[in-house]
C-alpha positions in Angstrom: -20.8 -35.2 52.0 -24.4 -34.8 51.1 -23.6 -36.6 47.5 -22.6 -39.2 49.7 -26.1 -39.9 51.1 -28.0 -39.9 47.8 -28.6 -43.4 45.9 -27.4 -43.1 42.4 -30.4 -41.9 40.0 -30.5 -45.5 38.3 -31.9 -46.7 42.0 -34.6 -43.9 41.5 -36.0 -45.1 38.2 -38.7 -47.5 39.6 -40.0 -44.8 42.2 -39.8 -42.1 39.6 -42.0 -44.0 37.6 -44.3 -45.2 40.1 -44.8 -41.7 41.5 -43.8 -39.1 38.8 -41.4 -37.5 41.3 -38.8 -35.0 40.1 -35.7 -33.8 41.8 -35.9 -30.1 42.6 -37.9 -29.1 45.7 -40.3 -25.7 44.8 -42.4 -23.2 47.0 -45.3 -24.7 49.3 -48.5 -26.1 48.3 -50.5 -23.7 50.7 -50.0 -19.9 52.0 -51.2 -19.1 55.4 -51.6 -15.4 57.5 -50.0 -17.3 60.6 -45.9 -17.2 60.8 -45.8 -21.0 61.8 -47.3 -24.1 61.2 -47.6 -27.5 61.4 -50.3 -30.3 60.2 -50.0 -34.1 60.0 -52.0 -37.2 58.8 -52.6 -38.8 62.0 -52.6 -42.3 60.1 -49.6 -42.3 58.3 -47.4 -39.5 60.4 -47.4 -38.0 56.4 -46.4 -34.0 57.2 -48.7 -31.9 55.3 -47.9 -28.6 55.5 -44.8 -26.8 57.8 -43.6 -23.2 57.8 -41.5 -22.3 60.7 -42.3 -25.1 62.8 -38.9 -25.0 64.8 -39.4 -21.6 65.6 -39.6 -21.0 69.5 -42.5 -19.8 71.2 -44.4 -19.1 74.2 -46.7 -22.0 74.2 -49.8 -20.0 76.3 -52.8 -22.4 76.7 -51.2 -24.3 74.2 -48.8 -26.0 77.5 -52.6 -27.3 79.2 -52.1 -30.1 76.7 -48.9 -31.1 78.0 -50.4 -31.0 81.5 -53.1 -32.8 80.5 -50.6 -35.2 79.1 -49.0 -35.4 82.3 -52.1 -36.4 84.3 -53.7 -38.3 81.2 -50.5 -40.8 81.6 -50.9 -40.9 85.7 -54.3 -41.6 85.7 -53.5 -44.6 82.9 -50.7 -46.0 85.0 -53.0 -46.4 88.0 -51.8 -43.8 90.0 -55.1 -41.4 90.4 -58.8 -42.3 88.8 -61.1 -40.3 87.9 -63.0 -40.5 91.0 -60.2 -38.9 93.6 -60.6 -35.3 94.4 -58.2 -32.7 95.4 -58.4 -29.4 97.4 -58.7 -26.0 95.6 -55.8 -23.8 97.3 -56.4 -19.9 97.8 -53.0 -20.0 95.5 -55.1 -22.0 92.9 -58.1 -19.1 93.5 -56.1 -16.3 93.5 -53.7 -17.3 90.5 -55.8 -18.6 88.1 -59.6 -18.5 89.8 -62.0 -15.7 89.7 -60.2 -13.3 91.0 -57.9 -14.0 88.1 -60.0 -12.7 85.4 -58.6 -15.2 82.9 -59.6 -18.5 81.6 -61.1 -20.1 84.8 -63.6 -22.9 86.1 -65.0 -20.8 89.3 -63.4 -23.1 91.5 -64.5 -22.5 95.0 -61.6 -21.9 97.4 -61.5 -24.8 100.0 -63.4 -27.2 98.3 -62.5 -30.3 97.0 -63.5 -31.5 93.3 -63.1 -34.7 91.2 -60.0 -35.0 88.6 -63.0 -36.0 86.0 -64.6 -32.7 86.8 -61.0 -30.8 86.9 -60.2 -32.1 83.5 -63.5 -31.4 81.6 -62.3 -27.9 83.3 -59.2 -27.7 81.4 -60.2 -29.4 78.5 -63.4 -27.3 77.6 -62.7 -24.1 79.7 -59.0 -24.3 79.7 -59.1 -23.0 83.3 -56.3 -22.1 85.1 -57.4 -22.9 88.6 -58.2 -26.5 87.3 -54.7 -26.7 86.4 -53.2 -25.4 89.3 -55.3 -28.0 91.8 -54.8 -30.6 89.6 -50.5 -29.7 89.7 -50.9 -28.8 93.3 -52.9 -32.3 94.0 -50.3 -34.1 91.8 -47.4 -32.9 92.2 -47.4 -30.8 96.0 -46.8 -27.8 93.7 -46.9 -26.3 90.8 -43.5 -25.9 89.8 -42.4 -29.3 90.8 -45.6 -30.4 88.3 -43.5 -28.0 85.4 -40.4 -30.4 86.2 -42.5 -33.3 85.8 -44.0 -31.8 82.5 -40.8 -31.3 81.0 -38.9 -34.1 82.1 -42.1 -36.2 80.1 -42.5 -34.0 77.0 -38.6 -35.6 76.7 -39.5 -38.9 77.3 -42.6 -38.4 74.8 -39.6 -37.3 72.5 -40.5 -33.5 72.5 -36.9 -32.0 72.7 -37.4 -28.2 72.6 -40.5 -27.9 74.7 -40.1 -26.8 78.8 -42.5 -25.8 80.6 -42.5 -23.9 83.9 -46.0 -23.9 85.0 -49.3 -26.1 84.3 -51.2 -22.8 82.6 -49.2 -21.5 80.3 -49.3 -18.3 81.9 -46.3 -15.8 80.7 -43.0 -17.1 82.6 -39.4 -16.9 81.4 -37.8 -20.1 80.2 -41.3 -21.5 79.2 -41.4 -22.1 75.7 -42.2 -24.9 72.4 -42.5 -25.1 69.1 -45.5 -25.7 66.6 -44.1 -29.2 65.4 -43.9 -30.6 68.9 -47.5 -28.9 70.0 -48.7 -31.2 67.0 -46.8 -34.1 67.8 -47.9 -33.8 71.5 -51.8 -33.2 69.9 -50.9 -36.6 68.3 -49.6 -38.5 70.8 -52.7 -37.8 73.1 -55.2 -38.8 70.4 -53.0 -42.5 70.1 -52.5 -43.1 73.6 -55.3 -42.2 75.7 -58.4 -42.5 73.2 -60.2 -42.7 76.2 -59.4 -39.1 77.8 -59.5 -37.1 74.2 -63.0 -37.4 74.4 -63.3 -34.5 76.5 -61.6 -32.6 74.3 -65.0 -32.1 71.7 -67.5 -31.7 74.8 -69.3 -28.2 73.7 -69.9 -27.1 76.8 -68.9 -27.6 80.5 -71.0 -26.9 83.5 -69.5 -25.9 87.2 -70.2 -24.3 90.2 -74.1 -23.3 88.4 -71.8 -21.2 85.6 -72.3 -22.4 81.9 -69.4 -22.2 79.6 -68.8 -22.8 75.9 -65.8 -24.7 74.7 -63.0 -22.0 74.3 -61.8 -23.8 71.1 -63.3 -22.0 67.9 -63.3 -24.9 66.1 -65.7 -27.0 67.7 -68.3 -25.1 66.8 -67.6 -24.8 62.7 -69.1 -27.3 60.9 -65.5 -29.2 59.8 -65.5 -32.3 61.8 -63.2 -31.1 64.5 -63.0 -32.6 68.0 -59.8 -30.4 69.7 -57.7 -29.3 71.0 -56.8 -25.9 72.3 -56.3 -22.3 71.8 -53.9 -19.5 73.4 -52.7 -16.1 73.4 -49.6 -14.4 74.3 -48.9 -10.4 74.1 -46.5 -10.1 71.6 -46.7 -13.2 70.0 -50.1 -13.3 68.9 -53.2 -16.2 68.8 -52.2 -19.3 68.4 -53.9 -22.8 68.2 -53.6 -26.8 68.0 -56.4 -28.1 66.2 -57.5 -31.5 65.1 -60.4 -32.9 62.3 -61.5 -36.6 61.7 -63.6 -36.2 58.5 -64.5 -39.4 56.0 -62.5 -41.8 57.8 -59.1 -39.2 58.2 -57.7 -37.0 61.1 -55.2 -34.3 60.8 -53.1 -32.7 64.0 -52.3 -28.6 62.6 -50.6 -26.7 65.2 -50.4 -22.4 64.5 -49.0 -19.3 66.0 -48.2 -15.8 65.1 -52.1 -14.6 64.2 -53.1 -11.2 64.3 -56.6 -12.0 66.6 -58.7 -14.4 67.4 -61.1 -14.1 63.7 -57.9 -14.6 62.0 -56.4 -17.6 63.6 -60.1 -19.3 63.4 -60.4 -18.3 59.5 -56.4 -19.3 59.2 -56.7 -22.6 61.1 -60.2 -23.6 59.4 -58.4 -23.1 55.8 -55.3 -25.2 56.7 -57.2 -28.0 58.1 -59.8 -28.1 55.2 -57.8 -27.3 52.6 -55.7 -30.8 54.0 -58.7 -32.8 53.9 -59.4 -31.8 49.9 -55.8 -32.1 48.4 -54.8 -35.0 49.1 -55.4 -38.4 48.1 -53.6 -41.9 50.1 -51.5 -44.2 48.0 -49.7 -47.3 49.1 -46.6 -46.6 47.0 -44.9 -50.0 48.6 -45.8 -53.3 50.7 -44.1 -54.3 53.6 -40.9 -56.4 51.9 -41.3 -55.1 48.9 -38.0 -53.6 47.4 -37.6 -50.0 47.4 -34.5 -50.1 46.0 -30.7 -50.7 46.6 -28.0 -49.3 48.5 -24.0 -49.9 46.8 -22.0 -52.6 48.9 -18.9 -52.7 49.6 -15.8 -55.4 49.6 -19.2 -58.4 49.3 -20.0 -61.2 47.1 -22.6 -59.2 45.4 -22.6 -54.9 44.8 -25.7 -54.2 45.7 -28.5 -55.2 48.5 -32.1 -54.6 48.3 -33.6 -52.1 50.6 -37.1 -52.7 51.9 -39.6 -51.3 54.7 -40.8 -53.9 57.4 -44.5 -51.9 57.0 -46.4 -50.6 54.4 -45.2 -47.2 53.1 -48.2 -45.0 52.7 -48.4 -41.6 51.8 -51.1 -38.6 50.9 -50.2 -37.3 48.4 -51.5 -33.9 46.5 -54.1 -34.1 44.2 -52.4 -31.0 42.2 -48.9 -30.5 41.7 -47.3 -34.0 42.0 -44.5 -32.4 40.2 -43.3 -30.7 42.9 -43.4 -33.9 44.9 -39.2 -35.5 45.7 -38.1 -38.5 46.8 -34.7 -39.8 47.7 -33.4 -43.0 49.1 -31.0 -41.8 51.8 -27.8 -44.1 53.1 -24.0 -43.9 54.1 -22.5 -45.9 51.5 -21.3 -48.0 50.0 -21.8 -50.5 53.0 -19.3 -52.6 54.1 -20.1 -56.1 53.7 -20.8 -58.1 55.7 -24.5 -57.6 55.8 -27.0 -59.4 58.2 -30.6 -59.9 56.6 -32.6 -56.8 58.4 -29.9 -54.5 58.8 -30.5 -50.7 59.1 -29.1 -49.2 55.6 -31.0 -45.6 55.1 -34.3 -44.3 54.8 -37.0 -43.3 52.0 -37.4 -39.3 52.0 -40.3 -37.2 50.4 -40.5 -34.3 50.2 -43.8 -32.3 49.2 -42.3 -28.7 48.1 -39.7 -27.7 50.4 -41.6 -29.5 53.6 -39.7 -33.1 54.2 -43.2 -35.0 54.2 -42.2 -38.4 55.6 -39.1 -40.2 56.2 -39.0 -44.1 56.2 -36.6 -46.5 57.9 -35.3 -49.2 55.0 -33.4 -52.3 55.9 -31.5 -54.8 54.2 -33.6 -57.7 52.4 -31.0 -60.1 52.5 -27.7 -60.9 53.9 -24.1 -60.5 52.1 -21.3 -62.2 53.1 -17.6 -60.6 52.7 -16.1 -61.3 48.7 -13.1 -62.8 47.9 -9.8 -61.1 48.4 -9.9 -60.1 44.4 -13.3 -58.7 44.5 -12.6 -56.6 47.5 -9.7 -55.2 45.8 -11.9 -54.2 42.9 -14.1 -52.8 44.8 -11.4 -50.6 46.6 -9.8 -49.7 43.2 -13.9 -48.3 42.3 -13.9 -46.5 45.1 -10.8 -44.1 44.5 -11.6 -43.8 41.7 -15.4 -42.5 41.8 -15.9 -42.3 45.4 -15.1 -38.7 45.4 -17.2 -37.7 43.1 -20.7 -38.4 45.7 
């Protein structure tokens, strides 16, 4: 029962105060053109903004950050450097070369180029034949590279996302969601800080052809440095964006645009309209009580929850009435109770989006009551429990 998982108000008092949070969740904050979305404090994992964002899609260019992923995490593991080169197939020409006519490098057929050069290539260009050789070089082809991309967006914890090529070129089966395209924007940022670099290079140079970097943002004067933008006939532009501004960065993935103006104008408003309304607050330190959680059949009815970190949020500048937040626990809990135990979780929600969700534990440990207490507490139980 959903009564069930909510703490009493009484254990809300102290956080109502502290945070002037009420109990009914209202419309969003923000209204965007784009028919999903997705953006995230990269410091605190706080969830901004979401419409739609477990909506499947075609993921277009958007899946060139998943290979990158891919051959980010082989290259960090020591299996390839930067150095080693692989051969350009006439399948990597044909498919996703010149003769393509799409997003492309100018990889000449037969030659053999550096996985430096062939990410700055994907990266910048987001070139098809760079991901093709790289797969190819990687992988021996390019759908046992989609195997490999899929099997790690799971172990990276991206659920909904398979891939079955490195281009995102239309294929059936291939799809994602915008939550998981900025969860995959964030993970790459975290672990390979050295490798996102290439991601805000303005330009790339190969094979004596110039080109600009393909994502719109770079060039707008908003502090962002990626990631990547795609297109898919009948699903519209899309785009995973990120800005570091003032000592913040914020991940926004969008789909479901009308053209390319629109989802540069669209993406541009989201990301800057995150960087202005919203202010950080530590709202608890590490250990500190949160609040309690109802114990049952133990020497004492209630146990202090706390978080082993800091719980940090962003919260809105404007409308901090529409902010909610709800300890969260299956209860009461049977004592006995070790010091550190799991109990629940913090929950806020900003409007209807569920902003962050924080693990809380048990700040000490109960022991199991006397045979008289228990029975009191089992008397309690029928006699409110249904009422949760």
């Amino acid at each position: 029962m959903i009564s069930r998982l909510s703490t009493p108000l009484k254990l809300l008092i102290g956080l109502l105060a502290a945070l002037a949070f009420v109990g009914q969740a209202e419309a969003q904050l923000f209204e965007t053109k784009a028919t999903q979305a997705y953006m995230i404090d990269a410091e605190t994992g706080t969830v901004l903004f979401s419409k739609e964002p477990d909506k499947a899609m075609a993921p277009a260019s958007l899946a060139k950050l998943m290979t990158m992923e891919v051959v980010f995490n082989a290259i960090k593991s020591g299996r390839y450097k930067l150095d080693d080169t692989f051969a350009v197939s006439e399948n990597a020409w044909r498919t996703g070369g010149a003769a393509s006519r799409a997003s492309t490098m100018f990889a000449a057929v037969k030659s053999q180029i550096r996985i430096e050069d062939l990410i700055q290539g994907v990266t910048v260009q987001l070139a098809n034949d760079g991901c093709i050789v790289l797969a190819e070089g990687m992988a021996g082809s390019e759908a046992n590279f989609a195997l490999q991309m899929t099997e790690r967006a799971r172990e990276i914890g991206l659920e909904k996302s398979t891939f079955v090529n490195s281009t995102g070129l239309p294929a059936p089966g291939q799809t994602t969601t915008v939550r998981e395209l900025a969860t995959l924007g964030l993970h790459i940022w975290r672990t390979y800080p050295e490798f996102y670099r290439y991601y805000s290079l303005p330009e790339f140079n190969w094979n004596k052809i110039l080109q600009r970097n393909r994502n719109p943002l770079i060039t707008m004067d908003i502090g962002a440095d990626g990631m990547a933008a795609g297109f898919t006939e009948g699903e519209g532009f899309a785009i995973v964006g990120s800005v570091n501004r003032e000592g913040r960065r914020l991940f926004a993935a969008m789909a479901g645009l009308a053209s390319d103006r629109e989802r540069s104008e669209e993406a541009r408003k989201l990301l800057d309209w995150g960087m202005r309304s919203f202010e950080k607050s530590e709202i608890f330190t590490a250990n500190e009580p949160v609040g309690e959680a109802q114990v049952f059949g133990g020497t004492k009815s209630h146990v202090a929850l706390v978080a082993q970190k800091p719980i940090s949020l962003f919260l809105p500048m404007t409308n901090r009435e529409r902010l909610v937040a709800r300890i969260v626990y299956d209860g009461p809990v049977a004592a006995p109770i070790a010091k550190g135990t799991p109990i629940g979780s913090l929950k806020v929600w900003i409007g209807d989006t569920l902003s962050q969700e924080t693990p809380l534990y048990a700040a000490e440990s109960i022991e199991v009551g006397s045979l008289q207490s228990r029975a009191l507490d089992a008397v309690k139980e029928l006699a409110v429990g249904w009422l949760r």
